[in-house]
C-alpha positions as CSV (number, residue, x, y, z in Angstrom):
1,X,-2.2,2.6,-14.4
2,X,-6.0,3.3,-15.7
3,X,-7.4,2.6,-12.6
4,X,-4.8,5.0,-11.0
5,X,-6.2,7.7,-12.2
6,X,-9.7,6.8,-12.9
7,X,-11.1,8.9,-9.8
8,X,-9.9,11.4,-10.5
9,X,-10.6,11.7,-14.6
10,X,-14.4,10.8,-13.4
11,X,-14.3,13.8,-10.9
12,X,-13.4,16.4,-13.6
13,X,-17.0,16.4,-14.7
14,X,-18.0,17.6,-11.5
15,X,-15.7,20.3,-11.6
16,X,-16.6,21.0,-15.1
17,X,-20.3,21.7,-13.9
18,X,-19.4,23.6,-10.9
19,X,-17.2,26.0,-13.1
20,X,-19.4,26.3,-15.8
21,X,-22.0,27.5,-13.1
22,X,-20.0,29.9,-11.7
23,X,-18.7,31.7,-15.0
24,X,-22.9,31.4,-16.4
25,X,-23.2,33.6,-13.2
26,X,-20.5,36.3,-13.5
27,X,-20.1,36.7,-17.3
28,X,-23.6,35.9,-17.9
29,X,-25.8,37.0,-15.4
30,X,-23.5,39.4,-14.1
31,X,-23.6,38.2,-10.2
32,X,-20.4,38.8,-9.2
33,X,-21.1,37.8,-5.7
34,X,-22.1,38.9,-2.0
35,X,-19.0,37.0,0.2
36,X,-16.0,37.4,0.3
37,X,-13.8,33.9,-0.1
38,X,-12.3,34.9,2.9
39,X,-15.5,34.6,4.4
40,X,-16.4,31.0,3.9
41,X,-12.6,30.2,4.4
42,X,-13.3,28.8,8.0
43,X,-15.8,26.4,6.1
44,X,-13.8,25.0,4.1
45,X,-10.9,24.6,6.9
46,X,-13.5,23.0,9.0
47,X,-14.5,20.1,6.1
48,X,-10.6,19.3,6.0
49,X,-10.6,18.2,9.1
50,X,-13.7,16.0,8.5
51,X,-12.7,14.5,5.7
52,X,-9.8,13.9,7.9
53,X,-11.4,12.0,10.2
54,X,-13.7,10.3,7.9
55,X,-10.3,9.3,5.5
56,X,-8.4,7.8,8.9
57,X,-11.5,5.6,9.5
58,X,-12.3,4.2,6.5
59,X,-8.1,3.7,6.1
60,X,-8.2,1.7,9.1
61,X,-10.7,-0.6,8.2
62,X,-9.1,-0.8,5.0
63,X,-5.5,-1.9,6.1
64,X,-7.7,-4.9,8.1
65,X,-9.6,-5.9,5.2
66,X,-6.5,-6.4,3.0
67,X,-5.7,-9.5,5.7
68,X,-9.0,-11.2,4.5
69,X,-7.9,-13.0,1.4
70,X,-4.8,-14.2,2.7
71,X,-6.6,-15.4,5.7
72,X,-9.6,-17.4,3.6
73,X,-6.7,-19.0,1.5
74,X,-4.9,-20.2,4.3
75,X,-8.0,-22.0,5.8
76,X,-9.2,-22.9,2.5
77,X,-5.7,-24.9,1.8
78,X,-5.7,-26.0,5.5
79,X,-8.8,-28.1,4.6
80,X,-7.5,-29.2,1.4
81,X,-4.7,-30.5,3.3
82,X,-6.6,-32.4,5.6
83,X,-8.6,-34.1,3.2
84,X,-5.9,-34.7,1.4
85,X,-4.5,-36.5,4.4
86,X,-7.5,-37.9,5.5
87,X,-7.5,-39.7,1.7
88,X,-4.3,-41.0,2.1
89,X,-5.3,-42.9,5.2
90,X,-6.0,-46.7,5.4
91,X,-9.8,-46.3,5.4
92,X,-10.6,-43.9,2.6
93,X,-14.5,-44.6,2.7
94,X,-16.6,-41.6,2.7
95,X,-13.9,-39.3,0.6
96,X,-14.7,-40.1,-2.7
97,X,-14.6,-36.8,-4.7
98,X,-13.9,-34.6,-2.0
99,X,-11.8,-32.4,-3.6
100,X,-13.8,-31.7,-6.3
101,X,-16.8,-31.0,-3.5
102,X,-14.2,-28.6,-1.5
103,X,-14.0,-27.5,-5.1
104,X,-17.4,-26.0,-5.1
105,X,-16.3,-24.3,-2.0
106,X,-14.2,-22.1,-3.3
107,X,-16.0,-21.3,-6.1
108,X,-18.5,-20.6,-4.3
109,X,-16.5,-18.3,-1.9
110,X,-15.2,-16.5,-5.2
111,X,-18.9,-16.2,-6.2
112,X,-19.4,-14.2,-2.8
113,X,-16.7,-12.0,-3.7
114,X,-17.8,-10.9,-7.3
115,X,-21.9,-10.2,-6.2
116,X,-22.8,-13.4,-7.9
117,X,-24.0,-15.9,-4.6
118,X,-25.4,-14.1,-1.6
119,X,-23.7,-15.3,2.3
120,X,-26.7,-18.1,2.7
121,X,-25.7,-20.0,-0.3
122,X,-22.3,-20.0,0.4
123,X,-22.9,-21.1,4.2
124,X,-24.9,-24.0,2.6
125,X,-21.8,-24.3,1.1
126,X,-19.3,-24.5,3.4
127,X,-21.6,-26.5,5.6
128,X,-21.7,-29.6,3.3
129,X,-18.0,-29.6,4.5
130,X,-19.2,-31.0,7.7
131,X,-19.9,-34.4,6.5
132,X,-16.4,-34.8,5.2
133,X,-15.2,-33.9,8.9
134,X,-17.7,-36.9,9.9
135,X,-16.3,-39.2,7.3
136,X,-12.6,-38.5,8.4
137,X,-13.8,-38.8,11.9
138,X,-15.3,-42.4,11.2
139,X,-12.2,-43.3,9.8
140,X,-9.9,-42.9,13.0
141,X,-8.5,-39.4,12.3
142,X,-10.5,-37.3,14.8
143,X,-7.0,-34.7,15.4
144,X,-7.9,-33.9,11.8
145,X,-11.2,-33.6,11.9
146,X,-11.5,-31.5,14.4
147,X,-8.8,-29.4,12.1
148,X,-10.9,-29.3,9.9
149,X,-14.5,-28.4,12.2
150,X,-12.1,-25.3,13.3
151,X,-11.1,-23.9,9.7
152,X,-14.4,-24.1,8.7
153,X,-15.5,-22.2,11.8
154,X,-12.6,-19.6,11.0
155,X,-13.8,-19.3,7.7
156,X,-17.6,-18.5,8.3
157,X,-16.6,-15.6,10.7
158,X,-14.2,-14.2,8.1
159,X,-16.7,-15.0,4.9
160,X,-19.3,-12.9,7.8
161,X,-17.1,-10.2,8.5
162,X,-16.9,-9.4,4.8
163,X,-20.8,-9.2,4.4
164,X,-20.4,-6.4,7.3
165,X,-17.9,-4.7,5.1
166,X,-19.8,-4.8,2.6
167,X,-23.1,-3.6,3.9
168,X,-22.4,-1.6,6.7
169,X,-21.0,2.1,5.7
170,X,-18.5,3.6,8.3
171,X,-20.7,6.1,10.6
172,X,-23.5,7.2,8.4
173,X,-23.6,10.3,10.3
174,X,-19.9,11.3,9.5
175,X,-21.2,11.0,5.7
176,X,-24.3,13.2,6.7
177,X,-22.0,15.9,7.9
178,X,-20.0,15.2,4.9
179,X,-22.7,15.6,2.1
180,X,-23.8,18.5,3.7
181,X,-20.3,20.2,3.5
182,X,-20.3,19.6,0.2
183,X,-23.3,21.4,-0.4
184,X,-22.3,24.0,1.2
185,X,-19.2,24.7,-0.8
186,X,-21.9,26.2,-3.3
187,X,-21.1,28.9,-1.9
188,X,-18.2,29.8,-3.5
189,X,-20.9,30.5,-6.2
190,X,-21.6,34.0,-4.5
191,X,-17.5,34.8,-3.8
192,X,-16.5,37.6,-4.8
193,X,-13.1,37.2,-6.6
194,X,-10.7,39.8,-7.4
195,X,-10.0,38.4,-11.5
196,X,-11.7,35.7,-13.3
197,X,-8.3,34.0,-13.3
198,X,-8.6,33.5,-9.7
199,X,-12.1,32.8,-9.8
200,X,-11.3,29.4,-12.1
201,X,-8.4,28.5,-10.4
202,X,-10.1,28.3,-7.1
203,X,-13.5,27.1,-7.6
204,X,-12.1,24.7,-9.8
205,X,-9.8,23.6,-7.5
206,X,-12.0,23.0,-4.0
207,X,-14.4,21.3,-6.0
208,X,-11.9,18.7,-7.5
209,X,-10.2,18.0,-3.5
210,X,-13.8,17.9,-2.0
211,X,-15.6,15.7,-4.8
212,X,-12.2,13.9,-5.5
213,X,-12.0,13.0,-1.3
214,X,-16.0,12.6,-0.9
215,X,-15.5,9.7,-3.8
216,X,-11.9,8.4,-2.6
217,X,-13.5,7.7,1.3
218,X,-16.8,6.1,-0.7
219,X,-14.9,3.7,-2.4
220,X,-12.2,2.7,0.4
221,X,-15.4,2.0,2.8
222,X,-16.1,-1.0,0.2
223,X,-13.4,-2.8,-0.3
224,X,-14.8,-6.0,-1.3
225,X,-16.3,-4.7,-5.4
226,X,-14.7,-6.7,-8.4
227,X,-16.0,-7.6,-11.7
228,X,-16.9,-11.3,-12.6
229,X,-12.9,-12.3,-12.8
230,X,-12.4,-11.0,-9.4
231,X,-10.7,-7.3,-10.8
232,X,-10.9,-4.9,-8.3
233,X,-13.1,-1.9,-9.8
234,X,-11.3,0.7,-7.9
235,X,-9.4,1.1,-4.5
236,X,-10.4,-2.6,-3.6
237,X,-8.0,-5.0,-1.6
238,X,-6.2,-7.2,-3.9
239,X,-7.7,-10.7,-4.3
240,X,-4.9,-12.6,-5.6
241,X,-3.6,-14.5,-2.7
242,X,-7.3,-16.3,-2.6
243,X,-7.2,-16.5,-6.4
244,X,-3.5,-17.8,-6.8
245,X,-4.6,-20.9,-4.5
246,X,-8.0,-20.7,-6.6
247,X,-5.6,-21.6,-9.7
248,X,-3.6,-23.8,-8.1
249,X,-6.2,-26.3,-6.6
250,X,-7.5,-26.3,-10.2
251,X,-4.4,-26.9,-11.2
252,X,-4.6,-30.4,-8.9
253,X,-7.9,-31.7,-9.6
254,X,-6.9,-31.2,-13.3
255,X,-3.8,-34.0,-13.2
């Protein structure tokens, strides 16, 4: 419920400054102003449909990212599967401990996730996995290891696709545009207003839509921020299908 409403209680400072500007230059300085609002009304129709078009973007992405941990715990427990198949076989040589090395995947994986291991480590990583494919290979299973070759291949394009997410903004020039608008909405510093009442109400009120939107379309173009327990810090996808399999694989190496 907090983080429902964080934005927006971190945006009101913004508004607070842009208000207190204005009334320091009416009631203090007596500018009363040189436009009329109706005046700059076509700019701020205009950055509407901007932050229209940079919201449906950003959304889009969004709505594909929330896939991503789903899809990393269903290739993660595909391989656990496999080993654990792989260890039931008749010639277990070569698995000893694999589960607590696939283990270290994950974690490592969750490590990616929460800013603490950049995408080479965990590719070193999920590459050790390769020698478990060998051993299960060597001992007659080659369906499953290839399984296994192909999950792991899944998983480095999904593990990559989320360092592009995360580094890559969507089209830096639409943000330009964007910061620009939002300079220009300064100028509702020289409206002219026909009562002070009105003069609160609507400064007060652009600022918060513009700042509160500028900040809503930052944070849905990085979807992938959480704290060290995997918490989203904002309008992040939700991690938990990836750390409910997290628990339970702990959950089996613990018995």
């Amino acid at each position: 419920m907090i983080l429902t409403w964080k934005l927006l209680f971190t945006s009101l400072p913004y508004v607070a400054f842009a208000l207190g500007c204005k009334v320091i230059l009416t009631e203090v300085l007596n500018l009363r102003g040189f436009l009329e609002f109706s005046d700059i009304a076509l700019v701020l129709t205009g950055g509407i449909f901007l932050i229209g078009f940079m919201l449906a973007g950003t959304m889009a992405d969004y709505k594909e990212s929330e896939k991503i941990p789903s899809e990393i715990a269903c290739s993660l427990e595909t391989i656990e599967e496999s080993l654990l198949f792989a260890q039931a076989s008749k010639n277990p040589l070569g698995f000893e401990n694999s589960l607590e090395k696939f283990a270290g995947v994950v974690e490592s994986v969750f490590g990616f996730f929460t800013n603490k291991l950049n995408l080479e480590t965990v590719f070193v990583k999920v590459n050790s996995l390769n020698e478990l494919a060998v051993a299960i290979d060597k001992a007659g299973s080659a369906p499953i290891a290839l399984r296994v070759i192909n999950e792991l291949s899944a998983l480095r394009k999904i593990i990559s696709r989320i360092n592009v997410i995360k580094k890559k903004d969507f089209i830096a020039y639409g943000y330009a545009l964007l910061e620009l608008l939002l300079l220009a909405i300064f100028f509702l510093m020289i409206a002219i207003f026909k009562t002070i009442l009105a003069e609160i109400v609507l400064v007060g009120f652009v600022f918060l839509i513009y700042v509160y939107m500028y900040r809503l379309i930052r944070d849905i173009d990085d979807p992938f921020d959480y704290n060290e327990d995997g918490i989203a810090q904002g309008s992040e996808v939700e991690l938990f299908p990836f750390l409910e399999y997290r628990e339970r694989l702990k959950k089996k190496i613990a018995k």
